[in-house]
C-alpha positions as CSV (number, residue, x, y, z in Angstrom):
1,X,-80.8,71.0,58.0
2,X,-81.4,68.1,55.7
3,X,-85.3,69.1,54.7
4,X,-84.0,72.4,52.7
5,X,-84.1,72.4,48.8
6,X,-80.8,74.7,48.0
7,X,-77.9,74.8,50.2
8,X,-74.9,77.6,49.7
9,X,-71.5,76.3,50.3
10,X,-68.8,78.8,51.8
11,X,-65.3,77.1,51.8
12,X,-63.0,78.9,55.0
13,X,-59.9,80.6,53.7
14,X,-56.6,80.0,55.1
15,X,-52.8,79.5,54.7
16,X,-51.1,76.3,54.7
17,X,-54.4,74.9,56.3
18,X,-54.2,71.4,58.0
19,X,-58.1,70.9,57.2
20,X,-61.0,71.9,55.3
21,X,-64.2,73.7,56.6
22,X,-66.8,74.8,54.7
23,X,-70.1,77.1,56.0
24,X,-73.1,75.7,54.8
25,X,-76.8,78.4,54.8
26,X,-79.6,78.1,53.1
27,X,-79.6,80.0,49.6
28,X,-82.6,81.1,49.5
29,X,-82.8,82.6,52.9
30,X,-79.0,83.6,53.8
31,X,-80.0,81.3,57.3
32,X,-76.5,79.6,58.3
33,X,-77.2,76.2,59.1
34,X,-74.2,74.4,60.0
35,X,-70.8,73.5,59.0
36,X,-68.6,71.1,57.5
37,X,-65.4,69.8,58.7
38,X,-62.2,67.6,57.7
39,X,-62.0,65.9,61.5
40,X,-58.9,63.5,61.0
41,X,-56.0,62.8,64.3
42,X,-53.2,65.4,64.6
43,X,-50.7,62.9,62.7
44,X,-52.4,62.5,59.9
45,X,-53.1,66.1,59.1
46,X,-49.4,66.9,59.4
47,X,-48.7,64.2,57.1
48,X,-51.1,65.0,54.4
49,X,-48.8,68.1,54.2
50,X,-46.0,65.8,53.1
51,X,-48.0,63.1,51.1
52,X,-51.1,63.3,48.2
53,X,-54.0,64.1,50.1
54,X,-56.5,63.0,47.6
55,X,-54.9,59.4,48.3
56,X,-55.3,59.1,52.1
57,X,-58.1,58.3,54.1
58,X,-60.2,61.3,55.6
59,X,-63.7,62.2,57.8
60,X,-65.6,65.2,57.2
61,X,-68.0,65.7,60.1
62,X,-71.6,67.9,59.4
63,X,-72.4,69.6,61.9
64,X,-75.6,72.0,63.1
65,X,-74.3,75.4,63.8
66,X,-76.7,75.8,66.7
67,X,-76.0,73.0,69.0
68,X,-72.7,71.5,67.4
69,X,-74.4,68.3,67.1
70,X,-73.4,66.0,64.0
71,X,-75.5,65.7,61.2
72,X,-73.7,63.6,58.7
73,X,-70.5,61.9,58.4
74,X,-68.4,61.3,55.3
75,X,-65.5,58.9,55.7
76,X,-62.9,57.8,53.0
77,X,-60.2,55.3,53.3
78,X,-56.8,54.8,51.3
79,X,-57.3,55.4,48.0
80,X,-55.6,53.4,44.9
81,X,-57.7,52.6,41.6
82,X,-61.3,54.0,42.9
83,X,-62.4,55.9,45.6
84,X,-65.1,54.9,48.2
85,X,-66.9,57.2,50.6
86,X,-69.0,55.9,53.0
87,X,-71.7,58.5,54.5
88,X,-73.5,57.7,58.3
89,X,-76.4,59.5,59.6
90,X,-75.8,61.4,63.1
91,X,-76.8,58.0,64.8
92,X,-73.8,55.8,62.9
93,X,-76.3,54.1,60.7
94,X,-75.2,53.7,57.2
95,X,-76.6,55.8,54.6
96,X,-75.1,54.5,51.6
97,X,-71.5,55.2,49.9
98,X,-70.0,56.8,46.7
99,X,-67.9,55.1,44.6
100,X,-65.6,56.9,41.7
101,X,-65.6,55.6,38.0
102,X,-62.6,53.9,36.6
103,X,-61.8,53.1,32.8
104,X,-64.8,55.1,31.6
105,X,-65.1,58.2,28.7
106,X,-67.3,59.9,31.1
107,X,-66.2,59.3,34.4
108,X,-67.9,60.6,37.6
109,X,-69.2,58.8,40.3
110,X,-72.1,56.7,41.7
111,X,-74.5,56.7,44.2
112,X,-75.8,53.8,46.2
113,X,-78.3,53.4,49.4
114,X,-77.5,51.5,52.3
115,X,-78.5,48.0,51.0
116,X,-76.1,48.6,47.5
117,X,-79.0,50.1,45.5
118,X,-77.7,52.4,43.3
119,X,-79.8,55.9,43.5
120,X,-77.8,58.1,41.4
121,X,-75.1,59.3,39.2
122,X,-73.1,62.3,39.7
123,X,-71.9,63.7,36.2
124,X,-70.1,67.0,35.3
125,X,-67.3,68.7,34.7
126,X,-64.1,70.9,36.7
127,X,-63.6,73.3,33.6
128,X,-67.6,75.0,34.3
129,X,-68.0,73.6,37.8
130,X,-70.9,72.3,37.0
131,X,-72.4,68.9,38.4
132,X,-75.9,66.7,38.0
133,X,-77.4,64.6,39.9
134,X,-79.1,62.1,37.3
135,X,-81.4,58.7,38.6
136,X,-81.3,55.2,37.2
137,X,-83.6,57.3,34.4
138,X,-81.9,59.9,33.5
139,X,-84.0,62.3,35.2
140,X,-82.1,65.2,37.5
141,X,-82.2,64.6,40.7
142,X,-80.3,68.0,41.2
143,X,-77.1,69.8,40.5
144,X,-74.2,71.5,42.2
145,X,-72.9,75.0,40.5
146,X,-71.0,78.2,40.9
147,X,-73.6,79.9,39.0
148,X,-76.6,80.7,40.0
149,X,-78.8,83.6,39.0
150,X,-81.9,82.9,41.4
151,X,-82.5,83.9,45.1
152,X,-79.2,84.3,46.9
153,X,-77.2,85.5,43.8
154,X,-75.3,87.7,46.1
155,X,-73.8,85.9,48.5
156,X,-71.3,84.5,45.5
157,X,-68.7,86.8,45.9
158,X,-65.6,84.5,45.4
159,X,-64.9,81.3,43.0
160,X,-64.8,79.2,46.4
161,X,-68.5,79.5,46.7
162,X,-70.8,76.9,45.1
163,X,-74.5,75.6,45.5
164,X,-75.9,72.3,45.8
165,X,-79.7,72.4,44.6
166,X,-82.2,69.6,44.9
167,X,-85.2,69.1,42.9
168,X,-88.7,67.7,44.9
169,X,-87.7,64.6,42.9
170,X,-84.5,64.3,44.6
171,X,-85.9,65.1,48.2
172,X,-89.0,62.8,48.1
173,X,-86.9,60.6,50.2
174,X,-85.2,62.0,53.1
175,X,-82.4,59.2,53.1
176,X,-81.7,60.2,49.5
177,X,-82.0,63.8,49.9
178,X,-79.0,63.3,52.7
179,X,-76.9,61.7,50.0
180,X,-77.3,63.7,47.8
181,X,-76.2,66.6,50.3
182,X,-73.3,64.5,51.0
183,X,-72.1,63.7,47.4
184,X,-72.1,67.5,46.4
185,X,-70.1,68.4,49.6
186,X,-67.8,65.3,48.3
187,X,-67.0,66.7,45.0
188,X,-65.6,69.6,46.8
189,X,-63.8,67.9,50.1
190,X,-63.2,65.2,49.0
191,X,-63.4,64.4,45.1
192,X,-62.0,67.7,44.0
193,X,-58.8,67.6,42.0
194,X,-55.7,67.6,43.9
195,X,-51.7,68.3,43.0
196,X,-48.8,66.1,44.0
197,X,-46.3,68.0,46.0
198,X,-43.7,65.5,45.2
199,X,-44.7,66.2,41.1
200,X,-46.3,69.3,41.1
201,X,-48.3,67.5,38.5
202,X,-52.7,67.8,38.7
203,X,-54.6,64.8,38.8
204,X,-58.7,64.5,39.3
205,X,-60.2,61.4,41.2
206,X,-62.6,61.4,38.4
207,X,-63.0,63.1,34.5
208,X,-65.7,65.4,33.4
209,X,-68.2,64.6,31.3
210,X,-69.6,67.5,28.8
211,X,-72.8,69.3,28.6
Protein backbone atom coordinates (compact mmCIF):
# COMPACT_ATOMS: atom_id res chain seq x y z
CA UNK A 1 0.00 0.00 0.00
CA UNK A 2 2.63 2.54 0.99
CA UNK A 3 4.73 2.32 -2.53
CA UNK A 4 1.65 4.06 -4.61
CA UNK A 5 1.93 7.75 -5.75
CA UNK A 6 -1.96 8.88 -5.51
CA UNK A 7 -4.27 7.48 -2.96
CA UNK A 8 -8.32 8.22 -3.17
CA UNK A 9 -9.84 8.75 0.12
CA UNK A 10 -13.61 7.50 0.59
CA UNK A 11 -14.99 8.70 4.04
CA UNK A 12 -18.12 5.88 5.21
CA UNK A 13 -21.40 7.53 5.65
CA UNK A 14 -23.44 7.16 8.61
CA UNK A 15 -25.85 8.48 11.35
CA UNK A 16 -24.82 9.44 14.74
CA UNK A 17 -21.51 7.39 13.98
CA UNK A 18 -19.35 6.37 17.07
CA UNK A 19 -16.18 6.26 14.65
CA UNK A 20 -14.68 7.25 11.49
CA UNK A 21 -13.74 4.88 8.52
CA UNK A 22 -12.50 5.92 5.55
CA UNK A 23 -11.85 3.47 2.13
CA UNK A 24 -8.60 4.16 0.80
CA UNK A 25 -7.84 2.73 -3.47
CA UNK A 26 -5.52 3.74 -5.56
CA UNK A 27 -6.61 6.75 -7.91
CA UNK A 28 -5.19 6.00 -10.73
CA UNK A 29 -6.31 2.42 -10.88
CA UNK A 30 -9.78 2.29 -8.82
CA UNK A 31 -7.73 -0.89 -6.87
CA UNK A 32 -9.12 -0.75 -3.11
CA UNK A 33 -6.24 -1.08 -0.94
CA UNK A 34 -7.19 -0.86 2.48
CA UNK A 35 -9.02 1.01 5.07
CA UNK A 36 -8.81 3.45 7.82
CA UNK A 37 -10.30 3.24 11.11
CA UNK A 38 -10.96 5.31 14.42
CA UNK A 39 -10.21 2.11 16.88
CA UNK A 40 -10.74 3.74 20.42
CA UNK A 41 -12.50 1.36 23.80
CA UNK A 42 -16.38 1.31 23.89
CA UNK A 43 -16.32 4.16 26.69
CA UNK A 44 -14.66 6.55 25.00
CA UNK A 45 -16.56 6.52 21.77
CA UNK A 46 -19.82 7.03 23.80
CA UNK A 47 -18.27 9.79 25.50
CA UNK A 48 -17.02 11.68 22.55
CA UNK A 49 -20.78 11.91 21.77
CA UNK A 50 -21.09 14.03 24.88
CA UNK A 51 -17.66 15.85 24.95
CA UNK A 52 -15.39 17.85 21.94
CA UNK A 53 -14.02 15.23 20.04
CA UNK A 54 -11.27 17.19 18.47
CA UNK A 55 -9.97 17.47 22.23
CA UNK A 56 -9.73 13.81 23.28
CA UNK A 57 -7.25 11.32 22.56
CA UNK A 58 -7.93 8.90 19.59
CA UNK A 59 -6.21 5.83 17.29
CA UNK A 60 -6.83 5.39 13.77
CA UNK A 61 -5.68 1.99 12.72
CA UNK A 62 -4.57 1.39 8.60
CA UNK A 63 -5.30 -1.45 7.64
CA UNK A 64 -4.71 -3.79 4.18
CA UNK A 65 -8.07 -4.76 2.86
CA UNK A 66 -6.78 -8.10 1.80
CA UNK A 67 -5.47 -9.71 4.95
CA UNK A 68 -6.74 -7.11 7.71
CA UNK A 69 -3.29 -6.73 8.76
CA UNK A 70 -2.24 -3.12 10.04
CA UNK A 71 -0.27 -0.90 8.12
CA UNK A 72 0.00 2.23 10.02
CA UNK A 73 -1.15 3.64 13.23
CA UNK A 74 -2.03 7.22 14.13
CA UNK A 75 -2.48 7.94 17.81
CA UNK A 76 -3.42 11.31 19.49
CA UNK A 77 -3.66 12.08 23.12
CA UNK A 78 -5.63 14.99 25.11
CA UNK A 79 -5.42 17.87 23.36
CA UNK A 80 -5.14 21.58 25.00
CA UNK A 81 -2.87 24.36 23.19
CA UNK A 82 -1.33 22.04 20.31
CA UNK A 83 -1.99 18.87 19.03
CA UNK A 84 0.53 15.89 18.71
CA UNK A 85 0.07 12.78 16.59
CA UNK A 86 2.30 10.18 16.86
CA UNK A 87 2.31 7.68 13.67
CA UNK A 88 3.99 3.75 14.18
CA UNK A 89 4.71 1.43 11.40
CA UNK A 90 2.78 -2.10 11.48
CA UNK A 91 5.71 -3.31 13.70
CA UNK A 92 5.18 -0.45 16.69
CA UNK A 93 8.27 1.32 15.58
CA UNK A 94 7.96 5.05 15.56
CA UNK A 95 7.71 6.78 12.46
CA UNK A 96 7.69 10.28 13.46
CA UNK A 97 4.77 12.67 14.83
CA UNK A 98 2.82 15.83 13.71
CA UNK A 99 2.57 18.58 15.66
CA UNK A 100 -0.17 21.60 15.12
CA UNK A 101 0.99 25.37 14.94
CA UNK A 102 0.14 27.72 17.69
CA UNK A 103 0.30 31.66 17.66
CA UNK A 104 1.15 31.78 14.00
CA UNK A 105 -0.66 33.95 10.74
CA UNK A 106 -0.42 30.81 8.82
CA UNK A 107 -0.94 28.04 10.94
CA UNK A 108 -0.83 24.38 9.80
CA UNK A 109 1.16 21.73 11.00
CA UNK A 110 4.64 20.13 11.04
CA UNK A 111 6.21 17.14 10.18
CA UNK A 112 9.05 15.34 11.92
CA UNK A 113 10.90 11.76 11.46
CA UNK A 114 11.46 9.47 14.18
CA UNK A 115 14.66 11.09 15.63
CA UNK A 116 12.80 14.89 15.76
CA UNK A 117 13.92 15.87 12.26
CA UNK A 118 11.58 17.94 10.79
CA UNK A 119 10.61 16.60 7.07
CA UNK A 120 7.85 18.72 6.22
CA UNK A 121 5.16 21.24 6.49
CA UNK A 122 1.60 20.79 5.83
CA UNK A 123 -0.07 24.16 4.65
CA UNK A 124 -3.56 24.93 3.23
CA UNK A 125 -6.68 25.87 3.67
CA UNK A 126 -10.61 24.42 4.76
CA UNK A 127 -12.48 27.06 2.61
CA UNK A 128 -10.79 25.12 -1.06
CA UNK A 129 -9.76 21.95 0.75
CA UNK A 130 -6.79 22.24 -0.53
CA UNK A 131 -3.37 21.05 1.27
CA UNK A 132 0.64 21.04 0.45
CA UNK A 133 3.05 19.22 1.50
CA UNK A 134 6.19 21.64 1.40
CA UNK A 135 10.12 20.43 2.69
CA UNK A 136 12.54 22.39 4.72
CA UNK A 137 12.93 24.19 1.01
CA UNK A 138 9.91 24.96 0.01
CA UNK A 139 9.69 22.42 -2.58
CA UNK A 140 6.17 20.28 -2.70
CA UNK A 141 6.50 17.25 -1.42
CA UNK A 142 2.79 16.63 -2.42
CA UNK A 143 -0.77 17.82 -1.74
CA UNK A 144 -4.11 16.63 -0.57
CA UNK A 145 -7.41 17.91 -2.66
CA UNK A 146 -10.94 17.52 -3.61
CA UNK A 147 -10.19 18.45 -6.97
CA UNK A 148 -8.64 16.61 -9.29
CA UNK A 149 -9.01 16.46 -13.00
CA UNK A 150 -6.48 13.55 -13.82
CA UNK A 151 -6.95 9.70 -13.81
CA UNK A 152 -9.67 8.69 -11.45
CA UNK A 153 -11.78 12.01 -11.88
CA UNK A 154 -14.78 9.87 -11.53
CA UNK A 155 -14.80 8.22 -8.59
CA UNK A 156 -15.39 12.00 -6.89
CA UNK A 157 -18.94 11.78 -6.68
CA UNK A 158 -19.54 13.48 -3.21
CA UNK A 159 -17.63 16.43 -1.20
CA UNK A 160 -16.48 13.56 1.42
CA UNK A 161 -14.03 12.32 -1.13
CA UNK A 162 -10.52 13.71 -1.32
CA UNK A 163 -6.96 12.64 -2.72
CA UNK A 164 -3.69 12.59 -1.22
CA UNK A 165 -0.94 12.83 -4.11
CA UNK A 166 2.78 12.34 -3.72
CA UNK A 167 5.37 13.68 -5.90
CA UNK A 168 8.77 11.14 -6.66
CA UNK A 169 10.35 13.76 -4.36
CA UNK A 170 8.10 13.06 -1.58
CA UNK A 171 8.36 9.06 -1.95
CA UNK A 172 12.12 8.80 -2.42
CA UNK A 173 12.12 7.74 1.07
CA UNK A 174 9.72 5.08 2.06
CA UNK A 175 9.65 6.23 5.86
CA UNK A 176 8.60 9.68 4.54
CA UNK A 177 6.32 8.64 1.98
CA UNK A 178 4.30 6.83 5.04
CA UNK A 179 4.16 10.11 6.81
CA UNK A 180 3.21 11.81 4.46
CA UNK A 181 0.26 9.17 3.91
CA UNK A 182 -0.45 9.54 7.45
CA UNK A 183 -0.54 13.46 7.68
CA UNK A 184 -3.14 13.80 4.79
CA UNK A 185 -5.43 11.03 6.37
CA UNK A 186 -4.82 13.33 9.69
CA UNK A 187 -6.10 16.52 8.28
CA UNK A 188 -9.27 14.63 7.63
CA UNK A 189 -9.61 12.21 10.96
CA UNK A 190 -8.08 13.87 13.00
CA UNK A 191 -7.15 17.66 12.31
CA UNK A 192 -10.37 18.49 10.56
CA UNK A 193 -12.52 21.24 12.11
CA UNK A 194 -14.82 20.15 14.73
CA UNK A 195 -18.16 21.85 16.53
CA UNK A 196 -18.68 21.94 20.27
CA UNK A 197 -21.98 20.32 21.14
CA UNK A 198 -22.10 22.18 24.36
CA UNK A 199 -21.55 25.73 22.04
CA UNK A 200 -22.59 24.77 18.83
CA UNK A 201 -19.76 27.14 17.98
CA UNK A 202 -16.77 25.79 15.03
CA UNK A 203 -13.34 25.70 15.92
CA UNK A 204 -10.19 24.33 13.57
CA UNK A 205 -7.11 22.69 15.34
CA UNK A 206 -5.24 24.80 12.98
CA UNK A 207 -5.91 28.12 10.38
CA UNK A 208 -5.47 28.09 6.61
CA UNK A 209 -2.94 29.61 5.02
CA UNK A 210 -3.86 31.19 1.31
CA UNK A 211 -2.80 30.32 -2.11
Amino acid sequence: MLNRHTYFVREHIGFLKLKDTFDILDAETSEHLGYATEENPAWLNWTRLLLQKHRMPTTVVVRNITDDAPVLRLERGWRFLRSKIRVYAADNELLGYFESKILTLGGGFHVYNAQGIRVADIKGNWIGWNFRFLDASGQELGLVTKKWAGIGRELFTTADNYLISLTDRGTAQPATAALLLAAGLAIDTLYKEARSQATGTTTNDFSYTPG
